[in-house]
ZAGUKE-603433 format. One record per residue: z, y, x of N, C-alpha, C, O in turn. Coordinates in nm, 2 decimals, m for minus. Layout:
BEGIN
NODE:n.Z:n.Y:n.X:ca.Z:ca.Y:ca.X:c.Z:c.Y:c.X:o.Z:o.Y:o.X
NODE:Z:Y:X:Z:Y:X:Z:Y:X:Z:Y:X .
...
//
This chain:
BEGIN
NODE:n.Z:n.Y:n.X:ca.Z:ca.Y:ca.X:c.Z:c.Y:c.X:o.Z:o.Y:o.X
NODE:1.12:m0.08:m0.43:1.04:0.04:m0.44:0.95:0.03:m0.56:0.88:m0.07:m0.58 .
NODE:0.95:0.13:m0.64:0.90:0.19:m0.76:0.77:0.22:m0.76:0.80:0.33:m0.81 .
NODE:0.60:0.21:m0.75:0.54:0.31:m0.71:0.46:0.33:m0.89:0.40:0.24:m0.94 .
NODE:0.51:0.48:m0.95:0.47:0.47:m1.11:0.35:0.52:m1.14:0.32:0.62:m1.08 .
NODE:0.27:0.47:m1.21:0.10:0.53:m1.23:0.09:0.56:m1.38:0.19:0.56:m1.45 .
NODE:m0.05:0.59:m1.42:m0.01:0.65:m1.55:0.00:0.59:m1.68:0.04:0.64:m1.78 .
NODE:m0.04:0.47:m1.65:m0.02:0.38:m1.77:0.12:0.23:m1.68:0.17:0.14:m1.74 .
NODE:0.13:0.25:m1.60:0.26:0.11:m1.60:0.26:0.19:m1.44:0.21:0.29:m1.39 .
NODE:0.38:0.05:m1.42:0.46:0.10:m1.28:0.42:m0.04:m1.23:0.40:m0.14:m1.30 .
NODE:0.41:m0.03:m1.07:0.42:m0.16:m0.95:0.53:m0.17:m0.90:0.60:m0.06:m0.88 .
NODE:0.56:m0.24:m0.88:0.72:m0.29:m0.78:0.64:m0.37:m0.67:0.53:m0.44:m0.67 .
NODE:0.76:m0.31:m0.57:0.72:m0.32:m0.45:0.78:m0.37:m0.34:0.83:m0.26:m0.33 .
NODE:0.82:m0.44:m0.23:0.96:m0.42:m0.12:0.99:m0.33:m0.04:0.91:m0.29:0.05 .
NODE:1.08:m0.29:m0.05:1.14:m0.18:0.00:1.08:m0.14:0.19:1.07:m0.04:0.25 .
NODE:1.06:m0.28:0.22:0.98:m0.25:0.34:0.83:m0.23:0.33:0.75:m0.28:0.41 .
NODE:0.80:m0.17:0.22:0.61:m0.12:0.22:0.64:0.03:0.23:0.56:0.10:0.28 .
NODE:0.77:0.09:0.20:0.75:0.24:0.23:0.68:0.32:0.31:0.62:0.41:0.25 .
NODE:0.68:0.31:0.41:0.66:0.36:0.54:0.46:0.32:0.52:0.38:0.39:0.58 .
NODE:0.43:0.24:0.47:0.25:0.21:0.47:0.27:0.24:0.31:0.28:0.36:0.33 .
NODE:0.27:0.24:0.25:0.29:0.33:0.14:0.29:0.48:0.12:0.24:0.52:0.02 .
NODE:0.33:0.54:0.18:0.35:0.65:0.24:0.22:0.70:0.28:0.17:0.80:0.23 .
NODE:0.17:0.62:0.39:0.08:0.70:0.47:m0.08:0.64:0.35:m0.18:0.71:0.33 .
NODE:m0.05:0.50:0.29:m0.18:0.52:0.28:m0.19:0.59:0.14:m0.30:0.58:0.10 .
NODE:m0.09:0.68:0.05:m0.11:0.73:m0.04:m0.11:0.91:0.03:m0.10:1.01:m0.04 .
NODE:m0.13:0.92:0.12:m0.14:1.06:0.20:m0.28:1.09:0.17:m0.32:1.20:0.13 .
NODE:m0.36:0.98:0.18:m0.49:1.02:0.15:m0.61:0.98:0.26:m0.73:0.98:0.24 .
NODE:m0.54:0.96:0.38:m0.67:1.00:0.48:m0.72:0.88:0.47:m0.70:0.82:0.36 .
NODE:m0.81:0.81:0.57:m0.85:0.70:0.54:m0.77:0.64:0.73:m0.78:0.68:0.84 .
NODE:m0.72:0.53:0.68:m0.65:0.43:0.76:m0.72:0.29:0.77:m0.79:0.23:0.68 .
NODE:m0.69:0.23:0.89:m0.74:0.11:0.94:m0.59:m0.01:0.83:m0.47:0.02:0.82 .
NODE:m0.63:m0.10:0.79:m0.54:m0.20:0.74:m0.43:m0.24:0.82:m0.32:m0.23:0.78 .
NODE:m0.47:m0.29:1.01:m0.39:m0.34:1.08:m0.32:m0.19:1.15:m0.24:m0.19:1.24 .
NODE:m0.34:m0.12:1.11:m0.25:0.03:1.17:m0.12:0.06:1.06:m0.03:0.12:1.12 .
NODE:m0.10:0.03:0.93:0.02:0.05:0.84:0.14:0.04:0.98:0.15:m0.03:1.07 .
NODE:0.21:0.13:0.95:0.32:0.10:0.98:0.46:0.05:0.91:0.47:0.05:0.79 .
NODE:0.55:0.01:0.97:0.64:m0.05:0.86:0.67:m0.20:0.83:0.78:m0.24:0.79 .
NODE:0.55:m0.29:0.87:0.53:m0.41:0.84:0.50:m0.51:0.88:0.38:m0.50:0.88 .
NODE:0.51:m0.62:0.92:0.61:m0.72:1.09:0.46:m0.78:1.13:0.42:m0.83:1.24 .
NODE:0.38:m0.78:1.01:0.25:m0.92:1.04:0.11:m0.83:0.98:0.12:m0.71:0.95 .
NODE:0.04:m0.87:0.99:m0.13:m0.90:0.92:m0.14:m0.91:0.80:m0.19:m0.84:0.72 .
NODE:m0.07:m1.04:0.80:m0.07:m1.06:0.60:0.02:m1.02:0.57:0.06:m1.11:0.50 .
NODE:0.11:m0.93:0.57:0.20:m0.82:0.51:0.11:m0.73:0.44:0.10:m0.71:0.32 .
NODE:0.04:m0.66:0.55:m0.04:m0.52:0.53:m0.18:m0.56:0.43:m0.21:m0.50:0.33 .
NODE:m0.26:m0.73:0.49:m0.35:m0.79:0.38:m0.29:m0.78:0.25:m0.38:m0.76:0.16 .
NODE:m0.16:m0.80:0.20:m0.12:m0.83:0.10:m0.10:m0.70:0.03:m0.17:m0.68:m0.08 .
NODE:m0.02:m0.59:0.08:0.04:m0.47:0.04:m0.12:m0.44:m0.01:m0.15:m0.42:m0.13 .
NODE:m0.22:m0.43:0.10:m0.36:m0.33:0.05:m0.41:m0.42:m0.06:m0.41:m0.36:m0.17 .
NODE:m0.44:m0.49:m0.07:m0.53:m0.65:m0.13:m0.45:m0.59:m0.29:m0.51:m0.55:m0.39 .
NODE:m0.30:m0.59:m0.26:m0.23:m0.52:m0.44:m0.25:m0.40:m0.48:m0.25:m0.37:m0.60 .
NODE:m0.27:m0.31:m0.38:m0.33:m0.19:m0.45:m0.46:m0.14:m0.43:m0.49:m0.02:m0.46 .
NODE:m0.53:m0.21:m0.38:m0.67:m0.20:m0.44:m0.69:m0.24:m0.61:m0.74:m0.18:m0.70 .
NODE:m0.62:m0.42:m0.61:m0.61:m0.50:m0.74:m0.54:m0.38:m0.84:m0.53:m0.41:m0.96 .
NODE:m0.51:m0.28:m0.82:m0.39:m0.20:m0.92:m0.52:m0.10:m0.92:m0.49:m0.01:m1.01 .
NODE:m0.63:m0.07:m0.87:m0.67:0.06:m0.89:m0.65:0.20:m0.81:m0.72:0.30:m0.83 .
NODE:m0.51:0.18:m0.70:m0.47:0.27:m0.67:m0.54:0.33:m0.53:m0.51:0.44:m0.49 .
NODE:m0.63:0.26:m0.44:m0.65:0.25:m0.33:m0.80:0.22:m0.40:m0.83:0.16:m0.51 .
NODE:m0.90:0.31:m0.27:m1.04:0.25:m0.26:m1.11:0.23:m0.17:m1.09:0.32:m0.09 .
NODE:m1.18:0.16:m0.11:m1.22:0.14:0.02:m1.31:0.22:0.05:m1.41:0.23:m0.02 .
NODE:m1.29:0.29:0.17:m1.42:0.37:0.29:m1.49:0.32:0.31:m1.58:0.36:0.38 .
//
């Protein structure tokens, strides 16, 4: 999975879609609520990278 911004692109695994999705919807979500992804540190990691990228900000 592709996710492209306006100066570079992130690569991603194919299983962040689904929390990808919702946390780029906009609302504000709990970390351990993503869906899509088997553990804790899945969802730690997926948010932890796109905060690091800029793309995500914390409530």
């Amino acid at each position: 999975m592709v996710l492209r911004l306006f100066d570079r692109t992130v690569t991603l695994p194919a299983q962040c879609a689904a929390a990808l999705r919702v946390l780029l919807a906009g609302s504000v979500v709990r970390v351990g609520d993503l869906p899509g992804l088997d553990d804790d540190a899945d969802r730690l990691t997926l948010t932890r990278r796109l905060l690091r990228e800029a793309v995500l900000v914390p409530a």
